[in-house]
N, C-alpha and C positions, 0 to 999 in steps of 0.2 A: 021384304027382301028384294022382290023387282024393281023398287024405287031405289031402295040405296046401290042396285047394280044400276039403274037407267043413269042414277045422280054420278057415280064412278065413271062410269061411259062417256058422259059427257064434258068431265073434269079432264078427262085422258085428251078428249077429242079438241078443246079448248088448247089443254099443251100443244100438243103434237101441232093445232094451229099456227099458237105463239111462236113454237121453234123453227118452223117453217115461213114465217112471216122476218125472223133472223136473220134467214141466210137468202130469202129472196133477192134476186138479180133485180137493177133497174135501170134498163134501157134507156138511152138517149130519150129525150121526146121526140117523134113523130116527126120528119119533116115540115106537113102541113100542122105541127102546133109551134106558137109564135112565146111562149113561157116555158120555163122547166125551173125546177127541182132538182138540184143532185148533190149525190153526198157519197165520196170514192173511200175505201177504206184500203189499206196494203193487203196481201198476200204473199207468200211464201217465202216471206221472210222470217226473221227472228228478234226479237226485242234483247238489247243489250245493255248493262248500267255504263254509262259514261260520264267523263268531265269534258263539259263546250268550254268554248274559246274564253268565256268570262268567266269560266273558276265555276260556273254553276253545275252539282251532280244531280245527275236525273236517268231516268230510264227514255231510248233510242231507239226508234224500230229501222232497222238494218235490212237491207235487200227486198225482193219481193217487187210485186208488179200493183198499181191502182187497180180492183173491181168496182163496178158502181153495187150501190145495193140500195134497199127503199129502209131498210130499218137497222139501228144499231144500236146496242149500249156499251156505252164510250167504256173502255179499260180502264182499271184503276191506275194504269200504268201514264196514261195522258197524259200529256200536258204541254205548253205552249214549244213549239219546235220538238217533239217527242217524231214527228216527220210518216205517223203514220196513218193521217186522215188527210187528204184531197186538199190542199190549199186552208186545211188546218180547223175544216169544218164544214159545215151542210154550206150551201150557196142557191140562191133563187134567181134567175133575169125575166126580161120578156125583153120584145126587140128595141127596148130603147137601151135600158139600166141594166145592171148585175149587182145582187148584192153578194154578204157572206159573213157569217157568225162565226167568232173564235168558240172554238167548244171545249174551253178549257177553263178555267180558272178566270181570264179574262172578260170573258163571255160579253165581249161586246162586237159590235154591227159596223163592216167596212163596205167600201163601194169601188165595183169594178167599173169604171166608164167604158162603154162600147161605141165602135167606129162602126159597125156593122152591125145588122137587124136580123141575122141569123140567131141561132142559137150554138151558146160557146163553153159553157160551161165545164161540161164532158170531156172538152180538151185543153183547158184551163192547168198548169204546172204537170205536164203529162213530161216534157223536155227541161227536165230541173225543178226539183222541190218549188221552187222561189221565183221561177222565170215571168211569172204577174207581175214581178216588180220592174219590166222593162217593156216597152212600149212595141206594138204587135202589130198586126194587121189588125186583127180582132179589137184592140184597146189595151187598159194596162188598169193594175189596181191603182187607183188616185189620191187615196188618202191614208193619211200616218193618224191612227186615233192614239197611241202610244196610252196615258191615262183617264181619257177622257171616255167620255159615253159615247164619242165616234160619228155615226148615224145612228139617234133614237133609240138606244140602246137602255133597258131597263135598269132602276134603279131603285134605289133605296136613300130617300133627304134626311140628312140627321141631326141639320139643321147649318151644315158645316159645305160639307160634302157629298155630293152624289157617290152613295155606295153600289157597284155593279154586284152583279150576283157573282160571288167569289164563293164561298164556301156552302159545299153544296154534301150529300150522302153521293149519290150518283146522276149519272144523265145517262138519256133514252131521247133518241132521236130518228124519225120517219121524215119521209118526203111523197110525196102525192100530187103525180100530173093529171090533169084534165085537158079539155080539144081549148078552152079558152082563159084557164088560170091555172097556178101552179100552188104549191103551200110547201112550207116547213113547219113540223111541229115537234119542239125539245121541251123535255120533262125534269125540271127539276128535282130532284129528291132532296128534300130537307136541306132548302133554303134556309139557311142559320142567320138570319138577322133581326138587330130589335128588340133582342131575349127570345125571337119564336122561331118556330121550323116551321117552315112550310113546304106545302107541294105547289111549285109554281111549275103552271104549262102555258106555253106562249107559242105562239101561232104567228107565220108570217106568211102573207098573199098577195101574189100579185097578178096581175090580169093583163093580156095583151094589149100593145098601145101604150101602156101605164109605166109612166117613172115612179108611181106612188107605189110601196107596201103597207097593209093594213095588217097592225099588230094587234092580238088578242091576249091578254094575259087573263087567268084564271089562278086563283090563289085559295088553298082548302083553310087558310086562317086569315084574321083581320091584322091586315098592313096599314097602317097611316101612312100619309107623305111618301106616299111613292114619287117615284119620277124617272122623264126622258130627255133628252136635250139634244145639243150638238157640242162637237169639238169648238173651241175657240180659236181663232187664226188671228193677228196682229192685224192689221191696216183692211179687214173687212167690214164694211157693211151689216146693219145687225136691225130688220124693220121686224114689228109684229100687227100683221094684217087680220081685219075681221069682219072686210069683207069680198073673200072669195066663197065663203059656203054657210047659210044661213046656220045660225048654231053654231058655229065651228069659228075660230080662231088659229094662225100659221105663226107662226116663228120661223122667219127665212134671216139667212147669211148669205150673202154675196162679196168675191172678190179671189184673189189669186189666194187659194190656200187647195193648192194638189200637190202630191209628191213631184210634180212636171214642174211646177209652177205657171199655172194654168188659171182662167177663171174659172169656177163651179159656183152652182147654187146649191143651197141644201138647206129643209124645210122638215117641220113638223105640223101637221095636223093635230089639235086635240077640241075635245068639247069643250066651252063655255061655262056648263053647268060643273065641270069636274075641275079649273085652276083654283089651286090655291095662292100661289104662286108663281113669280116670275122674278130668278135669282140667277145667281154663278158661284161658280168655286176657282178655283185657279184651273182647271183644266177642261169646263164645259159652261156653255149656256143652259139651265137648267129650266125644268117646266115641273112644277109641283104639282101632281093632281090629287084627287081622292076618287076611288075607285068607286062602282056600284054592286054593289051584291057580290065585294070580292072578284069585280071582272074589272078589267079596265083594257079600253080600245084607242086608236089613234094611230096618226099615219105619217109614214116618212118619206122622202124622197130628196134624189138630187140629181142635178143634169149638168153635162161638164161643155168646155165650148165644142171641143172635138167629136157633140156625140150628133144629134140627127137635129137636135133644136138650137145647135151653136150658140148657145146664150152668151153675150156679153158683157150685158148690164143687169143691175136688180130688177130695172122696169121690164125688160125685157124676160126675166125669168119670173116676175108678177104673173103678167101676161101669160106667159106657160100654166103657171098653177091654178091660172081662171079656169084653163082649159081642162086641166086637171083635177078640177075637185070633180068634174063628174064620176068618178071614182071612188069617192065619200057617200057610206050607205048610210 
């Protein structure tokens, strides 16, 4: 009888963690840290069903103010322009890059270019739902991924098309700063593709100094042909380097493809031992791999001209990611 009270006791004390781990506040990072994590959710407002401007009906979170918070699981009511998560989902920078995951249906990976080595995230669409879309002190979101894998964005090959994680049971989402990196980690529940469900958890980090994020995916069943890629852009540049990182192999794109019309670079890192593939669909350059033990790692990044490494040319963003793979563990 003491065991099954000690066993209840601690089942109670597990909740009352979890629910408290919920509604936890999370602060700005630190001045003296150079990375953050964040992910705003509304308050005190109200969720309302609406029809947008394109005939589409959905549910609308109305009034209320941004909280940051470190943990959430996304409403069933979500979904893209639903207007009640923070620029529409978790977001990571350090003082070069900013990224940021749709958490919705779309569930793919766009890139904030920064003008400044501050950290910006926290006040990122605080002055209009959408105001990333116009050009700041701070910088401005750079790219339109519209159907594409965007930045690195996981997938599923079907031999056609790069399928994003669309159909999901739910998501669960944390963010986690440290004095020298930061992470996001979202929890798929019953990733529906393939015939199977899975639990995919993906992990993304990144470290001061570093345009690179290092994705972790974790999968509780076997996936074949996964995959990550980029967006494709007309009149860009398209090399695949193998050797900036013993083991490791890039896929960079270079050329004017920002919502500014801008140059940017943008790159994937993956392992050697893990391509299967090197293909496209109409809306991304695609990287096939196969996964080990159900894990699969690889890293992405992009640098735009206006940001601290002014890239120009491909050779010139080469050059950046020599420097950069020191960031490949």
């Amino acid at each position: 009888m003491r065991r099954l009270i000690l066993y209840i006791a601690c089942l109670a004390f597990v909740a009352m963690a979890c629910q408290s781990k919920k509604t936890k506040r999370n602060e700005p990072a630190p001045e003296n840290h150079r990375t953050q994590a964040y992910l705003g959710i509304k308050e005190g407002g109200e969720w309302k069903w609406v029809t947008k401007s394109n005939g589409n009906e959905q549910w609308e979170y109305q009034g209320g103010v941004f909280k940051s918070v470190s943990s959430l699981h996304v409403s069933e009511k979500h979904t893209d322009h639903s207007f009640d998560i923070q620029f529409e989902g978790p977001g990571w920078e350090s003082d070069k890059v900013g990224y940021r995951l749709y958490l919705d249906w779309r569930n793919a990976i766009d890139i904030f270019g920064k003008k400044t080595g501050t950290l910006v995230l926290h006040q990122v669409g605080l002055d209009g739902f959408d105001s990333y879309h116009d050009v700041s002190d701070w910088g401005v979101d750079v790219l339109k991924v519209g159907a594409s894998l965007g930045m690195g964005s996981i997938a599923f090959w079907d031999g056609k098309q790069a399928i994003r994680v669309e159909k999901t049971d739910s998501l669960n989402c944390t963010t986690e700063n440290e004095l020298k990196k930061s992470n996001v980690t979202v929890t798929y529940h019953g990733w529906q593709i393939n015939n199977t469900k899975t639990i995919l958890q993906s992990s993304f980090e990144i470290e001061e100094g570093s345009y690179l994020t290092q994705c972790d995916h974790q999968f509780t069943e076997v996936l074949p042909n996964l995959a990550t890629g980029l967006v494709k852009h007309k009149g860009t540049e398209v090399q695949l380097f193998n050797d900036l990182k013993e083991g490791w192999s890039c896929l960079a794109t270079f050329g004017v493809q920002t919502l500014q019309n801008d140059k940017m670079g943008m790159c994937v890192f993956f392992r050697d031992d893990q391509i299967i593939e090197l293909t496209e669909d109409e809306h991304s350059h695609v990287i096939v791999l196969e996964p080990e033990n159900n894990e699969l790692t690889y890293y992405f990044g992009a640098a735009w001209e206006r940001d601290a490494s002014a890239v120009s040319t491909m050779e010139e963003f080469k050059s950046l990611l020599s420097e950069q793979a020191k960031y490949i563990r």
